[in-house]
N, C-alpha and C positions, 0 to 999 in steps of 0.2 A: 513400582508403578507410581504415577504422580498425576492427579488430576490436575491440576495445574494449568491454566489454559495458553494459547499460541497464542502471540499476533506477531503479524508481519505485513512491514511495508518497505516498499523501494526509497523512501528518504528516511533522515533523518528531521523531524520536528513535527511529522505526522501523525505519533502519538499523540500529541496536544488536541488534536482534534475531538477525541475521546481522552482526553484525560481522566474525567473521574474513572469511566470504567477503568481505566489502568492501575489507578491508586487501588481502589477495590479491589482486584482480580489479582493483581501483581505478575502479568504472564511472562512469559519464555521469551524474549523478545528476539526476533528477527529484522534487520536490515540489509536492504541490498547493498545500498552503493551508500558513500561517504557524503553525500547530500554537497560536493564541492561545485555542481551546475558547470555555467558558461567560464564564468571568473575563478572557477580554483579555491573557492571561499569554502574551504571547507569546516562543516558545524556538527562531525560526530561525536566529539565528542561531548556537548552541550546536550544530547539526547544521552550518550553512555551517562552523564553525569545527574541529571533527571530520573532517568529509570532506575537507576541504583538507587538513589532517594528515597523512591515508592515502594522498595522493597523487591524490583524484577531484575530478574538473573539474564545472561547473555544467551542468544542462542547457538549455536554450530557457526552460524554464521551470524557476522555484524559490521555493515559498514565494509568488505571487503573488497567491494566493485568501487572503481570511480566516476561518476557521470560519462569522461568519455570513455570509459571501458563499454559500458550497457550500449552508447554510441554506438562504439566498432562494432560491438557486437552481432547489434540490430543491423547493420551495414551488409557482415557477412553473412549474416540469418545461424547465427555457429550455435545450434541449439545444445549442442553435444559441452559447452563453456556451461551452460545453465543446470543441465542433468545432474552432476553430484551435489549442487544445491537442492534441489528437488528432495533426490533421496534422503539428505541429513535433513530435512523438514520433513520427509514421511516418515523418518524413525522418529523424532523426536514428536510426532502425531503419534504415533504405535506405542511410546515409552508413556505416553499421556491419556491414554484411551482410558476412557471416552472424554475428553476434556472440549471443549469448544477452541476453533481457532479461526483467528479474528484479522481481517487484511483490508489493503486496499479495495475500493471499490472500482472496477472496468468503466470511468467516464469516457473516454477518448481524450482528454485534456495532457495528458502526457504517455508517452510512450513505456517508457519505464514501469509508471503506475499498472498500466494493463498488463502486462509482462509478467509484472509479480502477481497479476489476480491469476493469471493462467498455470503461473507456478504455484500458486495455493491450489488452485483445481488440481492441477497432476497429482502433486503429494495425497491430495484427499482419496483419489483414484485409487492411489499405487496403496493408500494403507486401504481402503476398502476391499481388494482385491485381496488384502490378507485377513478380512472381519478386525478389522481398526479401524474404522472409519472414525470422524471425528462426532461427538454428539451434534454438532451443529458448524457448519461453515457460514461463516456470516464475512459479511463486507462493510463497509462506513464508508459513505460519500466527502470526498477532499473540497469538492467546489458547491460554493453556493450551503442555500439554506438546508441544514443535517435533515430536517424534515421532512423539504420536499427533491428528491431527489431526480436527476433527470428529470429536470423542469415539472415536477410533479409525477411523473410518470411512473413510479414505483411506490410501492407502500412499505411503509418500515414494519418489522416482525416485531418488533422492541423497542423501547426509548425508555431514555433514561431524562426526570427533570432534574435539576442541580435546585438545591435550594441556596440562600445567598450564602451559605459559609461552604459549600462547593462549589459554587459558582465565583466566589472573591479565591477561590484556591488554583481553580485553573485559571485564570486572569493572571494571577500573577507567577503560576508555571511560565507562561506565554511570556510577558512581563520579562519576566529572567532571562529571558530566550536571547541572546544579545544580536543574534543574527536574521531572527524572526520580527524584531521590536516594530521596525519600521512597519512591517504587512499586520499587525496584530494593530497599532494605534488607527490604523488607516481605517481597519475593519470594525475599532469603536465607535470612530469618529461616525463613518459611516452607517452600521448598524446598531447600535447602544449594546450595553451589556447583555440582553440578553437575546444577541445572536448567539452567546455561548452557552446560555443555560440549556438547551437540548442536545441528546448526544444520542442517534440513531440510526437502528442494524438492521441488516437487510441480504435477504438471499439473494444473491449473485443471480442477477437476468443473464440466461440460459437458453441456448435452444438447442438441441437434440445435443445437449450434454455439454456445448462451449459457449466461453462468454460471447456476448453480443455487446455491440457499441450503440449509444441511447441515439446515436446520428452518424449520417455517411455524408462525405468525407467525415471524419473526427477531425475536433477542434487544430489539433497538433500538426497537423498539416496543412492548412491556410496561417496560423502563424510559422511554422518553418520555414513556410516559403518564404514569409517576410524577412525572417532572418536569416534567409541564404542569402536574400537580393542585398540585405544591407553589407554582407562578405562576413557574416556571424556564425554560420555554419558552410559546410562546404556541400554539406548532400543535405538533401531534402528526404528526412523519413516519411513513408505512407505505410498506409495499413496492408494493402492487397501486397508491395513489392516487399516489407521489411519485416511487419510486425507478426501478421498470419503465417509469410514464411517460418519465421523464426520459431513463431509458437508450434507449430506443424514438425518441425528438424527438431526441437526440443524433444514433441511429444513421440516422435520412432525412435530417437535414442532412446527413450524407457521405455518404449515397448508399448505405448499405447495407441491407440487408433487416432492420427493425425485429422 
């Protein structure tokens, strides 16, 4: 057994978010997809080559999905594509017990992002069903200030401050990021260094046991619409037609209550 803790997110460069916790903790690392987006740009291996650095091993899975894989996916609502991901993240929950695992937070700003919160929730389910559960599921917010999350609307269980020599370490993790550089100067520019010095965790908003979205419609869907009209995508993802399907066909493939 290995206490050891999980995180997992749908891109790659999400780690940087909580960097220090990463360096500290050195977890299991999971990714979904190849972080290659709209244009193909794909930057996995810029995070495989990071995490390695701090000392974290790969998970079962890393980077195997491609943006539009997760795409089609959500398109066909093919929950039963997701299910053996699940399960090698609830053994590897099971093989780590009691260890904490750590993931995206459900904003509504990307499609993807929620996906994989819903796929941490299963896993958590499917090992608590066997008394594995994880000591703690936590979440980290991608958008906006780490501290006040959905526009302040959730309170963090945790934080962590950086002092300035972990605070000048994620900086320049970020820094290195060759594919990230451009959104990291902007977010200096705009909020000074110590937008980075907090790094804060938060139990996943729930209600009668599945995530919820901080706003309806979610963001994801008034910009896709924008980028269907410019001829950038071809369907329009939403949450009722694509997202909830999909999480719902996921969660009968395991066997859990949709």
């Amino acid at each position: 057994m290995s206490l050891r803790p999980l995180l997992v997110i749908a891109h790659p460069g999400h780690e940087l978010r909580i960097w220090h916790w990463v360096t500290v903790n050195k977890p299991l690392s999971f990714i979904l997809t190849d972080g290659g987006g709209a244009n193909g740009a794909v930057r996995l291996e810029e995070s495989a080559k990071l995490l390695s650095q701090a000392g974290c091993e790969r998970g079962a899975w890393f980077g195997g999905f491609t943006d539009a894989d997760v795409y089609e996916i959500l398109l066909k609502k093919d929950g039963a594509r997701l299910a053996p991901l699940v399960l090698q993240l609830q053994q590897a929950i099971a093989t780590s017990f009691p260890a904490t695992v750590m993931g995206d937070m459900c904003e509504g700003y990307n499609p993807s992002h929620d996906v994989c919160r819903a796929m941490i929730g299963a896993a958590c389910e499917l090992a608590a069903a066997e008394d594995r559960a994880p000591k703690q599921n936590l979440a980290f917010p991608l958008i906006g200030d780490p501290m006040n999350a959905w526009m302040g609307k959730l309170t963090p269980i945790s934080t962590l401050t950086l002092d300035e020599a972990a605070l000048s370490e994620k900086i320049a993790a970020a820094q290195g990021y060759e594919q990230l550089r451009q959104e990291l100067e902007a977010a200096l520019a705009s909020s000074g260094r110590q937008a980075f010095a907090h790094e804060a965790f938060y139990i996943p908003a729930q209600e009668r046991g599945r995530d919820i979205l901080p706003e309806k419609p979610p963001f994801y869907e008034s910009y896709g619409a924008k980028q269907v009209a410019l001829g950038k995508y071809k369907h329009l993802i939403s949450y009722q037609e694509h997202v909830l399907p999909l999480i719902n066909s996921m969660r009968k493939t395991l066997g859990l209550k949709a």
